[in-house]
ROVOPA-210014 format. One record per residue (C-alpha): y, z, x; residue in one letter. Coordinates in steps of 0.001 Angstrom, whole numbers, padded with zeros to 6 digits, always signed. Layout:
BEGIN
YZXA
...
***
This chain:
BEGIN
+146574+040758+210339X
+143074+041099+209980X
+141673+044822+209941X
+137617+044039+212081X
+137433+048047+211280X
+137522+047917+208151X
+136301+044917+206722X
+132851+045596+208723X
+132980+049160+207428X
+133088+047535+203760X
+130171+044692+205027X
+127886+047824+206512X
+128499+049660+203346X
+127732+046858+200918X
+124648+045952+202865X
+123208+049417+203872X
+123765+049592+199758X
+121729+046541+199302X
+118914+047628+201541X
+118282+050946+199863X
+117589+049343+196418X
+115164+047647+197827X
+113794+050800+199580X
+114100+052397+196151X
+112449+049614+193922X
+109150+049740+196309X
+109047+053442+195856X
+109307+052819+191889X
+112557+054691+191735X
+113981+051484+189728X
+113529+049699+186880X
+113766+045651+186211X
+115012+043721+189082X
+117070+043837+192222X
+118775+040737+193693X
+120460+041610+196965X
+123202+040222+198513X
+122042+040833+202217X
+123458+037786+204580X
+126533+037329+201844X
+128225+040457+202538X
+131446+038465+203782X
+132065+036079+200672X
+132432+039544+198631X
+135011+040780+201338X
+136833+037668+201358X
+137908+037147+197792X
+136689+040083+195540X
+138573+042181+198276X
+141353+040727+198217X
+142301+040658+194694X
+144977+042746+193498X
+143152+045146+190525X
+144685+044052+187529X
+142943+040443+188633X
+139620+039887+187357X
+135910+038838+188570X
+133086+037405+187177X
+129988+037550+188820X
+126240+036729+188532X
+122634+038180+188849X
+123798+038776+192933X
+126567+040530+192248X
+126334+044119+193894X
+128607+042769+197043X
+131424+041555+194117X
+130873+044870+192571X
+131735+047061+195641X
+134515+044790+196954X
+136316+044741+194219X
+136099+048239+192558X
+134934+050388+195587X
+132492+052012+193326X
+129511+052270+195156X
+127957+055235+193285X
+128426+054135+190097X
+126414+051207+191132X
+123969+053196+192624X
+123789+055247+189167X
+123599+052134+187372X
+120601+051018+188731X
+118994+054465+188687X
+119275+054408+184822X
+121824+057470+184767X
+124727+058166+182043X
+127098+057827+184918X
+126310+054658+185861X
+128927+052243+185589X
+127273+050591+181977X
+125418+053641+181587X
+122194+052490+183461X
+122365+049824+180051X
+123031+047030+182102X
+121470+047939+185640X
+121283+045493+188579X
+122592+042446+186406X
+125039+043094+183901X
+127967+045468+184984X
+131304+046094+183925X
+133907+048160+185393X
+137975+047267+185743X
+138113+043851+185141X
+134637+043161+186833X
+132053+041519+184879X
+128276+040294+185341X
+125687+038963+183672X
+122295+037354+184811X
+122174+033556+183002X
+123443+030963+185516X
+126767+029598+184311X
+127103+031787+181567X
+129791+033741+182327X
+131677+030683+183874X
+133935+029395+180309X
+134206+033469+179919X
+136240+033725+183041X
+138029+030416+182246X
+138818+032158+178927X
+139983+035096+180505X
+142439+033222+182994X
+143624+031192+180329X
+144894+034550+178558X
+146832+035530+181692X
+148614+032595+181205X
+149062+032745+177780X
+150396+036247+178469X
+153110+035176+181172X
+151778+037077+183901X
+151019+036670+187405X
+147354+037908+187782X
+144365+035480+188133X
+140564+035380+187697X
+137805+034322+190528X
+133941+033508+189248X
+131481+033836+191929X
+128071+030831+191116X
+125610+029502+192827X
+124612+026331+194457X
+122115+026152+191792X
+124659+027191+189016X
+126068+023504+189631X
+122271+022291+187213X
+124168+023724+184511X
+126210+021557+181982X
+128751+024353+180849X
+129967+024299+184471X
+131173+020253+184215X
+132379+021385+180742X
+134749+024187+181618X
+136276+022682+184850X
+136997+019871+182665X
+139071+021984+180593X
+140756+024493+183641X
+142044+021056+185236X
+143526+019734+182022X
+145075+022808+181024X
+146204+024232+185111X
+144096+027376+184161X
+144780+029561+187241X
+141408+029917+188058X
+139853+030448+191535X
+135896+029156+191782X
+133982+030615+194216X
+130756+028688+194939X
+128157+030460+197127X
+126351+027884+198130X
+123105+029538+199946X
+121050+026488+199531X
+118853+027613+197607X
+118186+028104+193844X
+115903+031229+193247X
+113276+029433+195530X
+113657+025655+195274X
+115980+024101+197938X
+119029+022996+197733X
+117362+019724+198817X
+115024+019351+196159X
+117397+019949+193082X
+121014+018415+194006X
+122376+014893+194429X
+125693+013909+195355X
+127976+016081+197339X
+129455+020115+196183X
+132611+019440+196758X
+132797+015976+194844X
+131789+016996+192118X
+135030+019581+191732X
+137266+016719+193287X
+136229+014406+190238X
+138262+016640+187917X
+141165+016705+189948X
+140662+020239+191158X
+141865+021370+194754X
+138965+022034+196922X
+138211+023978+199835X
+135520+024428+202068X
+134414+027681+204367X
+131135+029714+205821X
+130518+033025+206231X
+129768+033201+209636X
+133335+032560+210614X
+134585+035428+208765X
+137918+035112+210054X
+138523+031837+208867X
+136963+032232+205566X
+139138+035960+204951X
+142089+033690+205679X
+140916+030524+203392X
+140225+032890+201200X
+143455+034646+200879X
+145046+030687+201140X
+143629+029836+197756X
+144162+033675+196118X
+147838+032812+196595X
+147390+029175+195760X
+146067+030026+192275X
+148786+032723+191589X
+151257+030933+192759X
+150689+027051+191189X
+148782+028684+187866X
+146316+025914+189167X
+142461+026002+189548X
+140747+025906+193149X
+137105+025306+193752X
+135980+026970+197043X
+132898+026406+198434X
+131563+028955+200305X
+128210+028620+202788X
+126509+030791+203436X
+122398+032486+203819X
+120867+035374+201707X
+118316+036994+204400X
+116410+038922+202095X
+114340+037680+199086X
+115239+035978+195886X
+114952+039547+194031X
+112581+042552+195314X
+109670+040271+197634X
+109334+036960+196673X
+110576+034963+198988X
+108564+031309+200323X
+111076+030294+203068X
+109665+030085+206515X
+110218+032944+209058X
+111410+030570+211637X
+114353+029499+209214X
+115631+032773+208322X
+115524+034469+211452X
+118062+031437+212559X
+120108+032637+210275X
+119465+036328+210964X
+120604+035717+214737X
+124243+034417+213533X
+124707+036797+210893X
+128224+038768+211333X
+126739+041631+210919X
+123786+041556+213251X
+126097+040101+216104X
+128706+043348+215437X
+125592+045357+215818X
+124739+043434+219463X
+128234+043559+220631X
+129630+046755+219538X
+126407+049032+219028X
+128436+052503+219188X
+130945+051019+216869X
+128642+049865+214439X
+126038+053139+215294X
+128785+055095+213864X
+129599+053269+210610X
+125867+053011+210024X
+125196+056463+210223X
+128257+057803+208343X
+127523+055133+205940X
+123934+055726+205221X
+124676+059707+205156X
+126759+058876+202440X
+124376+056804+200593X
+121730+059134+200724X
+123753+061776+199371X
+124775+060039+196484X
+121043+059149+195692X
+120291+062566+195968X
+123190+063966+193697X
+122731+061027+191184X
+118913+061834+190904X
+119329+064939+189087X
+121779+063373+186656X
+120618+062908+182958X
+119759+059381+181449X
+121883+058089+178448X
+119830+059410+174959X
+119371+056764+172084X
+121640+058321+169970X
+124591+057748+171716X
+123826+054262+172401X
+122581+053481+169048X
+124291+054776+165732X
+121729+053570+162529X
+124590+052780+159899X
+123752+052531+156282X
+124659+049651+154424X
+125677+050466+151096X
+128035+049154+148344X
+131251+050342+146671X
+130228+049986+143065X
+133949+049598+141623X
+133725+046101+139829X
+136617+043794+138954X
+136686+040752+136619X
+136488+037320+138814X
+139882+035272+138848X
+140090+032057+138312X
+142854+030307+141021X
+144297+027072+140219X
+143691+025775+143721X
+141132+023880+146096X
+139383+026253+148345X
+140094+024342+151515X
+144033+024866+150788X
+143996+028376+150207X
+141578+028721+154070X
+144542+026656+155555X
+147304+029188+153930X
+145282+032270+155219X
+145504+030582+158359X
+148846+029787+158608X
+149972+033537+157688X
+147588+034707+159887X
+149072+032551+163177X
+152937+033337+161645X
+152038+037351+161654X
+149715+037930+164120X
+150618+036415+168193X
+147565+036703+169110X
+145351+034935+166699X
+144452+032005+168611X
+142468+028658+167153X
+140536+026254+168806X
+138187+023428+167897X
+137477+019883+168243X
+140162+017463+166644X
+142062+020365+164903X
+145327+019088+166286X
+148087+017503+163568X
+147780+014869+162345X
+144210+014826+161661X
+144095+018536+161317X
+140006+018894+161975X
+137419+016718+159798X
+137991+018730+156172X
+141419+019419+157035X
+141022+022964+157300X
+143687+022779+159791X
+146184+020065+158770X
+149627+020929+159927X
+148887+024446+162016X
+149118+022847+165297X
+152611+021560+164494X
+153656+025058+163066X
+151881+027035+165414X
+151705+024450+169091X
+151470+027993+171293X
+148142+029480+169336X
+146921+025777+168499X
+144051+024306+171000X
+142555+020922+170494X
+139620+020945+172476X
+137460+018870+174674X
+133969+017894+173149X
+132560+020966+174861X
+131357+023283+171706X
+129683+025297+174644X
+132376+026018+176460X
+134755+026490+173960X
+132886+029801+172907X
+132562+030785+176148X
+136408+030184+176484X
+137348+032242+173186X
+134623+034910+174485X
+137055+035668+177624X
+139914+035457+174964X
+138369+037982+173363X
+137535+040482+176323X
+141318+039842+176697X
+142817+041136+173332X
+143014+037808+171421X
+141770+037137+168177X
+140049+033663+168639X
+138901+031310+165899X
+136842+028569+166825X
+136098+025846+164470X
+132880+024236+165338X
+133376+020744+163248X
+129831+020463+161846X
+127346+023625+161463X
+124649+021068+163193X
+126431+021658+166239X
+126093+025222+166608X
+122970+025039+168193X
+124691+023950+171471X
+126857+027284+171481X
+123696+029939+171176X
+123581+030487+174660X
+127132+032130+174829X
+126387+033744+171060X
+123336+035058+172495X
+123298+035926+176053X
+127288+036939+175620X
+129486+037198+172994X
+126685+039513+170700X
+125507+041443+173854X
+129166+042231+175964X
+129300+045629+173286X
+126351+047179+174205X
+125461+045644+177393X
+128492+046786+178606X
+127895+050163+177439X
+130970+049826+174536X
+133372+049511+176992X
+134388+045994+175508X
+134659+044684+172192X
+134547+040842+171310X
+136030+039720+168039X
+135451+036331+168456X
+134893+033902+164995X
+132967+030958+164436X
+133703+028863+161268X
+131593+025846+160686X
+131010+023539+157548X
+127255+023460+156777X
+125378+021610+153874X
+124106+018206+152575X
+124964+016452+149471X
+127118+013788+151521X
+124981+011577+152775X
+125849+012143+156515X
+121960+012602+157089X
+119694+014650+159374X
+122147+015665+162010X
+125307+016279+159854X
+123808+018411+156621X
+121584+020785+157899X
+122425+024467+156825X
+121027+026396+159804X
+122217+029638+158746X
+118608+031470+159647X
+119325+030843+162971X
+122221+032646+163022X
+120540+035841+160780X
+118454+036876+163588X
+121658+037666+166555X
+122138+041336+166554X
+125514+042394+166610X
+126604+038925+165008X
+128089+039072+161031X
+127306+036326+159449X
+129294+035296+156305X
+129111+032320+153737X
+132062+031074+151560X
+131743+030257+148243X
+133526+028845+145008X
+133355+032350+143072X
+135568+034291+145569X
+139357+033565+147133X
+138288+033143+150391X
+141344+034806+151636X
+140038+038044+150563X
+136892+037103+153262X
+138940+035869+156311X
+141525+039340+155400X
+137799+041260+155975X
+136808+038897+159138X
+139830+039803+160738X
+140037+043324+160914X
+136448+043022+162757X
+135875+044213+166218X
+132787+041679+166689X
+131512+038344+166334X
+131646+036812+163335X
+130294+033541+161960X
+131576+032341+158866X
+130096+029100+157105X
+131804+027186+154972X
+130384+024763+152739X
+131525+020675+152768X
+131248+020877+148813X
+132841+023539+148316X
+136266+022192+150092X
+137157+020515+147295X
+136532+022767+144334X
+138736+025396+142883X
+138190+029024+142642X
+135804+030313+139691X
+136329+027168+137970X
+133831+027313+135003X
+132495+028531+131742X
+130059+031244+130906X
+129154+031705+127436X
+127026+035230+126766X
+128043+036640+130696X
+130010+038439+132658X
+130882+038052+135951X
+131910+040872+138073X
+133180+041594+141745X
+132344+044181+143846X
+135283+045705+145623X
+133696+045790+149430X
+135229+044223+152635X
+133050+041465+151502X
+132293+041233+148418X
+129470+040558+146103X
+129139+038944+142675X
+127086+039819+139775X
+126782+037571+136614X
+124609+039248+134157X
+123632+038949+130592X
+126545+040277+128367X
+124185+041775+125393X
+120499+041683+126343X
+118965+042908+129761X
+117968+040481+132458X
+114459+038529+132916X
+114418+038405+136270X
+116836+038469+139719X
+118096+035645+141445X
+119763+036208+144382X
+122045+033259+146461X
+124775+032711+148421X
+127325+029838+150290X
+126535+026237+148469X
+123521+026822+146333X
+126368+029521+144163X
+127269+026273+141864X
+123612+025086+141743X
+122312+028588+140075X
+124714+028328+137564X
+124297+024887+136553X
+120380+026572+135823X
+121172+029538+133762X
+121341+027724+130814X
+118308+025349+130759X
+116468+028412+132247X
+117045+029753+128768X
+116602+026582+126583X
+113739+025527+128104X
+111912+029290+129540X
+113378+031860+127182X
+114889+033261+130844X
+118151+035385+131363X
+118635+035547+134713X
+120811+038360+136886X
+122547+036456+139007X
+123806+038405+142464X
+126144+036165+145020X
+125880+037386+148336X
+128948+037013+151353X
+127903+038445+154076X
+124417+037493+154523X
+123690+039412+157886X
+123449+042348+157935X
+122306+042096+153901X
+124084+045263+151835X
+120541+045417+149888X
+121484+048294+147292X
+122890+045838+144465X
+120016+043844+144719X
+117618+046714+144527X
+119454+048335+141613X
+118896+044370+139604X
+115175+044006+140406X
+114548+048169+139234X
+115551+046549+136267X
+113805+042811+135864X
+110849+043462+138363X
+111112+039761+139284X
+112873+038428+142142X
+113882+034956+143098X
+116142+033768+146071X
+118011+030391+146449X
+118779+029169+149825X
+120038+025411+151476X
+118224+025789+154369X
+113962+025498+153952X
+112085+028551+153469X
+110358+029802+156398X
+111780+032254+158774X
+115114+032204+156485X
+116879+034560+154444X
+115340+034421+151102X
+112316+036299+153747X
+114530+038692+155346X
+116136+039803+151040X
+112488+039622+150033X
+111014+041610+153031X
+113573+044040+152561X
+113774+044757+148949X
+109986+044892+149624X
+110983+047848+152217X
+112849+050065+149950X
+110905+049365+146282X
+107403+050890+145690X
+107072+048900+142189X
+104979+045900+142434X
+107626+042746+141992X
+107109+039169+141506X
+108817+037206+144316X
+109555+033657+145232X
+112099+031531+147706X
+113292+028538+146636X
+114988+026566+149501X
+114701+022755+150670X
+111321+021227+152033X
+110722+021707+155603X
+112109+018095+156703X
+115008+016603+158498X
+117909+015521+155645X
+117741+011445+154438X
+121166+009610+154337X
+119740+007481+150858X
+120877+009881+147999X
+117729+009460+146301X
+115431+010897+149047X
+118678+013447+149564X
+118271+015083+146228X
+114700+015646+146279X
+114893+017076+150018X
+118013+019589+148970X
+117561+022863+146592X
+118857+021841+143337X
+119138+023362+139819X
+116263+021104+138579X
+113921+023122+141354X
+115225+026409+140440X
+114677+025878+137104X
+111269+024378+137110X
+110275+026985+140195X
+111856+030192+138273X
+110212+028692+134857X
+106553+028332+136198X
+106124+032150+137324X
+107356+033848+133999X
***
């Protein structure tokens, strides 16, 4: 039975909540934004508040009402958004982006959509009973990630309850203008039950509500509930276009204006109480400190172990000894969890990276849906969840359509969140030319990647046992993205001669090689990572025949963040630097070694990048090789500034 006391109680608090930001954003006692939930109130009660609390909710830039319902926590809220330490993020996240007991939120329509289809998808993995709802939008339904992920929650009966609000409006463009077809449809066309309520009969849509709470525990099966329903304030703070005449329709049947008309000492009484103990919390939480930099923000030095070890040549192809790691890692480890695009036996992905794990491994083994958005969203909620996701992106070119979730998610959760999460989630994606495949299938877009905070970025090559790498990429606590080069597949490890060098590792979680001179100091530093590796070496020695030039040679892994100090100690010594990249110049990481070698050296130094030209990759070989760095241009750039 349905408790009217209470559940207005909860809809008077949430709004009364909602109506003093807004009081305190005009008075400039809030920073950012404010989108209220005032008109809603009853699609928070109705599933948020019914959720047991080891369930989970995702929620969106209007999700104060989710917030309340579901944890109770309506001073930490109010502390959020006041910027205070004890704010539930830390006043980090404010009105947007909060975290507390399973509740998540984050401002980007849709983003947080695959996350919560990644977390359900865990609760199943893990046997239990508890489920996931995602509040969206109406508008929400413009994004493609949305069509992406209930493809996949149908297909795999990911007990997963969608909650569409639809309000009819997106930000301030009507639900009219922007949306063809019908809401409903467009769930039913994935075979997904659907169900339809309002929030003006409250009673019905607690009970509907509760219906498909149970219906999702029970089956392990999605539901996509639509839910209508009228904001009555603006947008966010004032803007709001609609006509007066419209919303005071929709102010006359609101819930909580009709409780008001019929039971005005009822509702006199919650108000009052309610507001008392708003206003006492504001006044408590104003004289509250704000979070300092430091503890949000720890500078941490990058510097190198400088114990060396002689490079060891291994008798076998590089993309065999990824697939071993791979398969010890899935034997040892429950939770490591893969997931990609035709990675399934017997094809086993398109460089066989992954030939035979699904058949070993069929549990922790995902072939995916064309969907490279949604699949890092989905290993994002993985990750929230405890699992160690790998996601194999099958060409690098493709990346691009995952940066929203990189971006806006899996490299912000950390600190957004106020360090209350951690997302290990890996990306590993082939990247380079030299195939043919053209302008869509050999780009090496690496400098793209550089510039994520939060994000490591490493690059295989044919020097080191890339075991050693992925034993380092594991043990992380963050996002990783490690790039693999199509060449280098087939080669073995450290499979070549050196007369007059040595080659040395550095014993670091990732390590870095140096191949220097054996008897006579260096010329000059040349500095390269990934595919290029072979292509520097195949120039050392008509960079001497031709130039006179002995080149240190330092082979970077992890190329973001960049441990600098080798590098620095090399060009102390040759006062010439040169750096070797796949990808063209501008904006890339030859910049970002230069830039900050520049940073830390107060000797003038001769510096040059030598990278691919600035056009899209030909299929005909002959255009191919003039496009791509190759040892003929380091040798003839490195040559002409000695």
């Amino acid at each position: 039975m349905i408790d009217i006391d209470k559940i207005f109680k909860e809809a008077i608090l949430i709004r009364k909540v909602e109506e003093k930001f807004l009081e305190l954003f005009s008075e400039g006692q809030l920073n950012g934004t404010v989108h209220t939930c005032v008109g809603q109130e009853f699609s928070a009660i109705a599933f948020a508040g019914q959720l047991n609390k080891t369930d989970s909710v995702f929620s969106n830039h209007r999700c104060h009402g989710h917030y309340i319902s579901f944890t109770k926590d309506y001073y930490g809220l109010i502390a959020e958004l006041m910027g205070k330490e004890v704010g539930t993020c830390g006043g980090v996240g404010s009105s947007q982006h909060l975290c507390k007991d399973n509740f998540f939120s984050n401002g980007p329509q849709g983003a947080l959509f695959p996350v919560s289809a990644g977390v359900a998808m865990s609760n199943k993995l893990k046997n239990n009973d508890n489920i996931v709802v995602v509040y969206i939008g109406d508008g929400t339904l413009g994004e493609g990630v949305i069509y992406e992920t209930m493809n996949i929650v149908s297909k795999w009966n990911i007990p997963l309850l969608i909650v569409c609000e639809n309000n009819y409006y997106a930000q301030s463009t009507p639900l009219s203008h922007n949306f063809a077809g019908n809401i409903e449809k467009r769930a039913e066309s994935f075979g997904i039950k659907t169900v339809k309520s309002n929030t003006w009969n409250y009673l019905d849509l607690i009970e509907n509500a509760k219906e498909s709470i149970d219906y999702v525990r029970n089956k392990s099966e999605p539901v996509f509930h639509v839910v209508e329903t009228y904001r009555l304030k603006a947008h966010s703070k004032g803007d709001d276009d609609r006509e007066p005449s419209e919303i005071n329709k929709y102010y006359k049947k609101d819930p909580i204006v009709c409780f008001e008309k019929e039971n005005p000492k009822i509702y006199n009484k919650i108000s009052s109480k309610t507001t008392k103990m708003i206003d006492s919390a504001i006044e408590e939480i104003k004289e509250l400190d704000e979070m300092f930099i430091s503890d949000y923000f720890v500078n941490q030095k990058l510097s190198a172990n400088k114990k060396w070890s002689d490079l060891k040549r291994i008798e076998e192809r590089q993309v065999r000894l990824i697939n071993d790691f791979f398969s010890g890692c899935l034997a040892s480890n429950k939770n490591t969890i893969m997931l990609g695009e035709d990675i399934l036996s017997p094809y086993g992905g398109a460089f066989k990276v992954t030939e035979g794990l699904s058949l070993k491994y069929p549990s922790q083994v995902f072939g995916t849906p064309i969907s490279e958005a949604s699949i890092i969203g989905l290993a994002n909620g993985l990750a929230l969840s405890g699992f160690k996701p790998y996601v194999e992106i099958m060409f690098g070119d493709f990346i691009t359509l995952c940066m929203d979730q990189l971006i806006n998610n899996s490299s912000k959760f950390y600190h957004m969140y106020n360090k209350q999460v951690t997302c290990p989630l890996v990306i590993r994606t082939p990247m380079g030319g030299k195939r043919g495949y053209g302008p869509t299938h050999s780009q090496t877009l690496d400098k793209f990647l550089i510039g994520i905070d939060n994000v490591k970025v490493v690059a295989l090559n044919t020097l080191i046992d890339p075991r050693i790498i992925y034993d380092s990429v594991h043990m992380e606590k963050h996002p990783v993205i490690v790039i693999e080069n199509k060449l280098d597949y087939g080669k073995k490890i450290a499979d070549f001669e050196l007369n007059n060098y040595v080659l040395s590792i550095l014993n670091s979680n990732y390590p870095l090689i140096k191949i220097s001179p054996s008897s006579i100091e260096p010329t000059c530093t040349i500095v390269t990572y990934g595919g290029t590796t072979e292509s520097v070496l195949e120039s050392i020695a008509p960079l001497f025949l031709e130039y006179g030039i002995l080149p240190e040679i330092i082979v970077l892994t992890k190329i973001h963040p960049i441990d600098i100090d080798l590098i620095l100690d090399s060009v102390k010594k040759t006062k010439r630097l040169y750096t070797v990249e796949e990808g063209s110049a501008f904006g890339g990481i030859g910049s970002e070694i230069i830039a900050s070698v520049s940073e830390s050296h107060s000797d003038t130094i001769i510096c040059k990048r030598i990278a691919s030209l600035p056009v899209p990759i030909p299929s005909v070989r002959s255009l191919e090789d003039k496009v791509l760095t190759n040892s003929k241009r380091i040798v003839k750039q490195v040559g002409e500034t000695i």
